[in-house]
C-alpha positions in Angstrom: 0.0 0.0 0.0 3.2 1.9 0.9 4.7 1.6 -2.0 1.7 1.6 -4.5 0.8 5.9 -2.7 4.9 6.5 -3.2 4.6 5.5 -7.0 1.5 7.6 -7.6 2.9 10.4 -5.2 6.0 10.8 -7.5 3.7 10.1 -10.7 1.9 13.4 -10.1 5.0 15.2 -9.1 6.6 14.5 -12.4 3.5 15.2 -14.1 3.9 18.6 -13.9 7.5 19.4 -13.5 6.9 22.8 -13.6 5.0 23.5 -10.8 7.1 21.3 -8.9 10.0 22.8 -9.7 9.0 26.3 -8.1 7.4 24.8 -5.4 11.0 23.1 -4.4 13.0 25.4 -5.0 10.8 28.4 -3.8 10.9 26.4 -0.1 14.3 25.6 -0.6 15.2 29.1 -0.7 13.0 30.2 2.0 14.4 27.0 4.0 17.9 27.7 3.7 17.4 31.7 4.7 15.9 30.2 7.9 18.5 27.5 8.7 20.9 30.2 8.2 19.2 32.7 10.7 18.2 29.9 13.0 22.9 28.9 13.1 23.3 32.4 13.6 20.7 33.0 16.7 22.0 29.7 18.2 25.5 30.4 18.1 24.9 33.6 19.6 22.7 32.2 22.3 25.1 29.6 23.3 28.2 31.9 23.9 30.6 29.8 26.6 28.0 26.8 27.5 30.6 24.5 26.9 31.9 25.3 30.3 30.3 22.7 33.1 29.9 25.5 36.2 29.0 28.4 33.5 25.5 28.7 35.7 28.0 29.5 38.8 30.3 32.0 37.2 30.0 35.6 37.1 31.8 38.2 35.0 32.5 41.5 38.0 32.4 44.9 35.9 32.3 48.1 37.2 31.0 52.2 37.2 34.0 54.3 38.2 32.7 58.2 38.7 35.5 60.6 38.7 35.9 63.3 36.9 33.3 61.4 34.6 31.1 58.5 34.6 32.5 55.6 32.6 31.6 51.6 33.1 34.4 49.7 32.6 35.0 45.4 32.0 38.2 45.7 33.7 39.0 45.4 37.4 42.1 46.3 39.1 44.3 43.5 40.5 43.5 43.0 44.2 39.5 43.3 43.6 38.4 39.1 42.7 41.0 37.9 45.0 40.1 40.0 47.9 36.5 39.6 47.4 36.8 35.6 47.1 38.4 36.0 50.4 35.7 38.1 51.9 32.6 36.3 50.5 32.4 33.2 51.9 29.7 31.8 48.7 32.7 32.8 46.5 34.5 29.5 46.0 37.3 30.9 43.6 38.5 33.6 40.9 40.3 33.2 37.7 41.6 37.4 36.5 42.9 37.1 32.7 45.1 39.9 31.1 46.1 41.0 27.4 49.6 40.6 26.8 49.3 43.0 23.8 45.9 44.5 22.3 47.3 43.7 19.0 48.2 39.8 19.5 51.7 39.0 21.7 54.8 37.5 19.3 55.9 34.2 20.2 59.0 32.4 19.3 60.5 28.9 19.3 63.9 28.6 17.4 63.2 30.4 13.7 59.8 30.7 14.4 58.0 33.9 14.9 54.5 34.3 15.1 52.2 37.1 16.1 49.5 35.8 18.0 46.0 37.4 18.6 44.1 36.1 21.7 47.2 35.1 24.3 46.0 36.5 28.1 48.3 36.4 31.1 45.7 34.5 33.7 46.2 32.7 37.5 46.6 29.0 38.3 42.9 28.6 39.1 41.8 29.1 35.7 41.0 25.0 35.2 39.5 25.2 39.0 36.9 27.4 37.1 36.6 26.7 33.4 36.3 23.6 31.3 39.0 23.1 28.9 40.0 19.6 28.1 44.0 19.1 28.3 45.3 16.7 25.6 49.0 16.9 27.4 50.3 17.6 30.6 48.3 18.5 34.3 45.9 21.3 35.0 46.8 21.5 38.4 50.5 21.9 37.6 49.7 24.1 34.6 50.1 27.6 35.8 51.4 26.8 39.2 54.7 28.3 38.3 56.3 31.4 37.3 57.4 31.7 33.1 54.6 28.6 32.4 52.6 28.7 29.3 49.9 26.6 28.0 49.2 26.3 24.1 45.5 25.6 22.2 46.6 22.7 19.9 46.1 24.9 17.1 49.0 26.8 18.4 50.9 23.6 19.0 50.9 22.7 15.5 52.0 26.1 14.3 55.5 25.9 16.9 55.8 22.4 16.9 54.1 20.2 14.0 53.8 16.7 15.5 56.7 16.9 18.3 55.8 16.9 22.2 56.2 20.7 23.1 56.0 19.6 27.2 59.3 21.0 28.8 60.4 22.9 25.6 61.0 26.8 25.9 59.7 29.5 24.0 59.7 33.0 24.1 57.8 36.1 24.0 59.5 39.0 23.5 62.5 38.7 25.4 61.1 36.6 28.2 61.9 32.6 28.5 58.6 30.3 28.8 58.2 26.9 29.5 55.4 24.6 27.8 53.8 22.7 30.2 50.6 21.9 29.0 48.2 21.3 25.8 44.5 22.3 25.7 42.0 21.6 23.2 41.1 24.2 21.2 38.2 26.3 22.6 35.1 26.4 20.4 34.6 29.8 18.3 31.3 30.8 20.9 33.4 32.3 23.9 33.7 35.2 25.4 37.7 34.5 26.2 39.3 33.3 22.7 42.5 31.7 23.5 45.6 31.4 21.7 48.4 30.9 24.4 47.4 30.8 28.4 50.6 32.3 30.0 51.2 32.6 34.1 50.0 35.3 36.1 53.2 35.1 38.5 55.0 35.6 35.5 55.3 39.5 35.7 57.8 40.8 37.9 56.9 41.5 41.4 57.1 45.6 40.6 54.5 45.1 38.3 52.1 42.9 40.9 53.0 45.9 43.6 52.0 48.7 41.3 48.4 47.4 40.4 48.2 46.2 43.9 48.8 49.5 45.3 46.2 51.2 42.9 42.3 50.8 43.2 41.6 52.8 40.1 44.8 51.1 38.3 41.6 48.8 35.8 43.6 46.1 33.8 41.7 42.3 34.3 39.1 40.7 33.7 37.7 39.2 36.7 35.3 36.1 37.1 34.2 34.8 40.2 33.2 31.1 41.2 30.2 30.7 43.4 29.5 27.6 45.4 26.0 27.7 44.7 23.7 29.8 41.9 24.1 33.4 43.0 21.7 35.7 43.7 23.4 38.8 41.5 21.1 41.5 43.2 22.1 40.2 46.8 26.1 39.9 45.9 25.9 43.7 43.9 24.3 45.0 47.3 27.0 43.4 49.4 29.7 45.0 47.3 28.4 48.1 48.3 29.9 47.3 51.5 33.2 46.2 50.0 33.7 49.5 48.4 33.2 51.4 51.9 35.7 49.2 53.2 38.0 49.2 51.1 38.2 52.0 47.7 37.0 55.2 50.1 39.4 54.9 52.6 41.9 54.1 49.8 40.3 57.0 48.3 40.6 59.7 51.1 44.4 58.9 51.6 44.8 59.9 48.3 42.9 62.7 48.4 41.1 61.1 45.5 37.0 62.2 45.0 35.5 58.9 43.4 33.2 56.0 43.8 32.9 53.0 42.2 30.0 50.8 41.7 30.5 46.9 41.2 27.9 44.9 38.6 28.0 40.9 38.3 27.0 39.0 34.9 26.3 35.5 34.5 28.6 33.9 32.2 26.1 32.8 30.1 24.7 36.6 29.8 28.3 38.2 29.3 28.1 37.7 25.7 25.2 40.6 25.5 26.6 42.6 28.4 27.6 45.9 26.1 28.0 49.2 26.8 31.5 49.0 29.0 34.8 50.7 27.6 38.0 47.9 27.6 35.1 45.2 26.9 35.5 42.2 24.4 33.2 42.6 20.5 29.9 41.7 22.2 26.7 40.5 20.7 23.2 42.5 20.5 19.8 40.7 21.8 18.1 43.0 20.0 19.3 41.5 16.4 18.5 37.6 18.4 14.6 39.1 18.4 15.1 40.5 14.8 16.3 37.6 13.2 13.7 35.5 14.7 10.8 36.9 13.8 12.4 37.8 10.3 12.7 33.6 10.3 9.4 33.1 10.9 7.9 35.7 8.7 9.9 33.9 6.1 8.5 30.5 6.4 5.2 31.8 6.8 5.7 33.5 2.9 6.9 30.5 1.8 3.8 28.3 3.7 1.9 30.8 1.6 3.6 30.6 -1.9 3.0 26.9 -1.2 -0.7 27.1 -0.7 -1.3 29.6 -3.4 0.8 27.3 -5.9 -1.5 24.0 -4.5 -4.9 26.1 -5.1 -3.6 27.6 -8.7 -3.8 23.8 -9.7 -6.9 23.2 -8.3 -8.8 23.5 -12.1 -6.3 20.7 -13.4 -6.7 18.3 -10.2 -10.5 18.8 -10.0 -11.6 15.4 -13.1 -8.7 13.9 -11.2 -10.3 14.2 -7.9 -13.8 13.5 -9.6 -12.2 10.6 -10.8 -11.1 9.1 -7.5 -14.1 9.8 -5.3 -16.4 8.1 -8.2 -14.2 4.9 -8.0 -14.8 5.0 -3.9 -11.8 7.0 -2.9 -13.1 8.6 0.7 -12.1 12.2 1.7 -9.1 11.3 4.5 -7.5 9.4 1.4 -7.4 12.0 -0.7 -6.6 14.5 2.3 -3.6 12.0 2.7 -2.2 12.0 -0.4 -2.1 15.6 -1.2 -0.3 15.9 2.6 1.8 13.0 1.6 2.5 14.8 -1.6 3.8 17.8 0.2 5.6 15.9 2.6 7.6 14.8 -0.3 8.1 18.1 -2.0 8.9 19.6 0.7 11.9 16.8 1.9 13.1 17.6 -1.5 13.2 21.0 -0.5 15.4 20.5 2.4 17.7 18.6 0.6 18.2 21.7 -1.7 18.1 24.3 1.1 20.9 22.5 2.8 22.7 22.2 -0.2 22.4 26.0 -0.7 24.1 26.6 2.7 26.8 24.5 2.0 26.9 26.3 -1.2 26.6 30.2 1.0 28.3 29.4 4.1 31.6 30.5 3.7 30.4 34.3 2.4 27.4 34.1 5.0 30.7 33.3 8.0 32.7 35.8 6.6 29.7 38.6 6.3 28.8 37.5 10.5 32.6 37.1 11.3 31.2 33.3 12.3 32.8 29.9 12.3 29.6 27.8 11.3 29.8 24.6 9.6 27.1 22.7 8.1 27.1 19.9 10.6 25.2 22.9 13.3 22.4 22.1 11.3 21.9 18.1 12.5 23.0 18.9 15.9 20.6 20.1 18.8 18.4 23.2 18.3 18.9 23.4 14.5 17.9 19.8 14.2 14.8 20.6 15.9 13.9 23.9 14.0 14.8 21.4 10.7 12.5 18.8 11.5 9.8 21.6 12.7 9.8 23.7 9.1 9.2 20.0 7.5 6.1 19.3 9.6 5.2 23.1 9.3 5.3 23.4 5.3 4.9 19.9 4.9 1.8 19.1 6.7 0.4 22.4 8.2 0.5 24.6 5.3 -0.6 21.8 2.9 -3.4 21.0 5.2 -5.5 23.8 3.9 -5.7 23.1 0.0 -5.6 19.1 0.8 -9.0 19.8 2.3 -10.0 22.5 -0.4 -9.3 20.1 -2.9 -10.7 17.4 -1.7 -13.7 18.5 -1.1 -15.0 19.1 -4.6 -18.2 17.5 -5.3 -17.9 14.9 -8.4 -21.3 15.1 -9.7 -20.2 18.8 -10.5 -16.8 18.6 -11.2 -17.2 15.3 -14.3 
């Protein structure tokens, strides 16, 4: 029975090439804008959920008001350390540093590389954030003065296939050690990484001058909580924190200023704009565009579909007559045309894919993305795949199946 509906399914398909013809590729186009849209508003959304305690760690910003008003993403030095020791829900802090706006230059032998994305950071950082190590030991990682950690991307660019553990290296004219591998961090993060390099690694006059300084902003500080905070209840208590510590600080210096602490969920840092020193960050407002932009596009192509069904209405109605004279009930017919749809509209998933493949480079380079085609069979995108099949395939075919098989044969032969 199967088999016999496929063959006359694909009978009236080829029947009229034409029609099929837009019909697939119309959905195909409207298809493969929305798988695009829907890569680009998952990507966004899942900025840094690869990390296992992301819903325990918080980004601390600030408001300085001097002179001016100006929110900064950078801390000073003493500020996460002090406040982990202070806060007793604080479990731990990880601060990360540039070592160069414009990428740090690495060396090893006769090879020099500029590198974008290598942060000076403290021994904690795999106490707080999940990155696999393919060589060496997290908790001896950054334990040491001069240490530096590599992505494996890096790896291969110093090394090729050797075992860089133990082997020095250099940036600028300071000597580093290699003494671990990570993985490379997926593209969705708020801290890119190149090269991890030790905190203790600047001299001790440069840890006494930020130190000293409560306005001196240069890290970027996360905190560890043992539990879910509460961010209005921790940004009340740092209220506190500032009396105790920046005013007095403050008066000595003769210094008129206030600053006001903010704390970000890790998994909201991504869209947490607006702050001077900050990382590119994303805009929610474009996540609420491109979704309903998405959905108004399926919707036009549900449409085109339903208009293209009823224009052939006049050439299906002796066919239909046809049928229901030699006993075929309504829900069969109904069936069919849905089945007929179904099948169209497969075909046009096949193509819309295809089209992304074909687009995805420019549409990566126009975002400043790192998509790949596989995004679309994994999680969400899967989902929002299989829904636009049943949406176009069944929904929007629903309404012309029943138009269409509802013609009366008497009048129709």
């Amino acid at each position: 029975m199967i088999n016999n509906f496929l063959k006359i399914t694909l009978r009236k398909i080829l029947s009229n090439k034409i029609n099929s013809i837009i019909s697939v590729v119309g959905l195909a186009l409207g298809i493969s804008s929305c798988l695009f849209i829907t890569m680009y508003v998952f990507d966004e959304l899942s900025y840094d959920n690869f990390h296992e305690k992301k819903d325990r760690i918080v980004r601390l910003t600030n408001r300085v008001k001097f002179s001016n008003e100006d929110f900064h993403a950078l801390t000073n030095l003493p500020t996460a350390a002090t406040v982990a020791k202070d806060f007793p829900e604080v479990e731990n802090f990880v601060r990360f540093r540039f070592s160069g706006q414009n990428g740090a230059e690495l060396s090893y032998k006769n090879t020099v590389i500029k590198l974008p994305n290598v942060w000076f950071t403290d021994s904690t950082l795999f106490d707080v954030f999940t990155h696999d190590i393919i060589n060496g030991e997290a908790d001896q990682a950054l334990n040491k003065p001069n240490s530096i950690v590599l992505t494996e991307k890096t790896t291969k660019q110093f090394f090729g296939n050797e075992d860089p553990i133990g082997r020095e290296m250099k940036i600028n004219n300071t000597v580093l050690t290699v003494t671990a591998v990570i993985a490379n961090p997926p593209a969705n993060t708020e801290i890119p990484i190149n090269a991890l390099i030790s905190m203790t690694t600047f001299p001790q006059t440069f840890h006494d001058a930020f130190n000293q300084d409560w306005f001196r902003m240069g890290f970027y500080s996360f905190l560890l909580f043992k539990d879910k905070p509460n961010i209005p209840e921790f940004e009340k208590k740092m209220i506190a924190f500032e009396e105790k510590y920046i005013q007095p600080w403050a008066d000595v210096n003769e210094i008129e200023a206030k600053v006001t602490y903010y704390a970000t969920l890790l998994k909201d840092v991504h869209f947490d704009s607006g702050k001077t020193y900050d990382l590119p960050k994303g805009n929610k407002n474009y996540i609420y565009i491109f979704s309903l932009l998405a959905i108004f596009i399926l919707v036009i192509a549900s449409i085109n579909y339903i208009n293209l069904s009823l224009a052939q209405s006049n050439k299906r109605a002796k066919e239909i007559g046809v049928r229901k004279t030699l006993g075929a009930g309504k829900n069969e017919l109904v069936l069919s045309f849905i089945g007929e749809s179904l099948i169209l509209t497969i075909l046009a998933v096949i193509l819309g894919i295809a089209l992304v493949e074909l687009w995805l480079g420019t549409f990566n380079g126009v975002t400043n993305k790192s998509l790949t085609t596989s995004a679309i069979f994994s999680g969400s995108n899967l989902l929002v795949l299989l829904g636009i099949i049943f949406i176009v395939g069944v929904l929007a075919s629903s309404y012309p199946a029943f138009v269409l098989s509802s013609f009366n044969p008497s009048v129709v032969l």
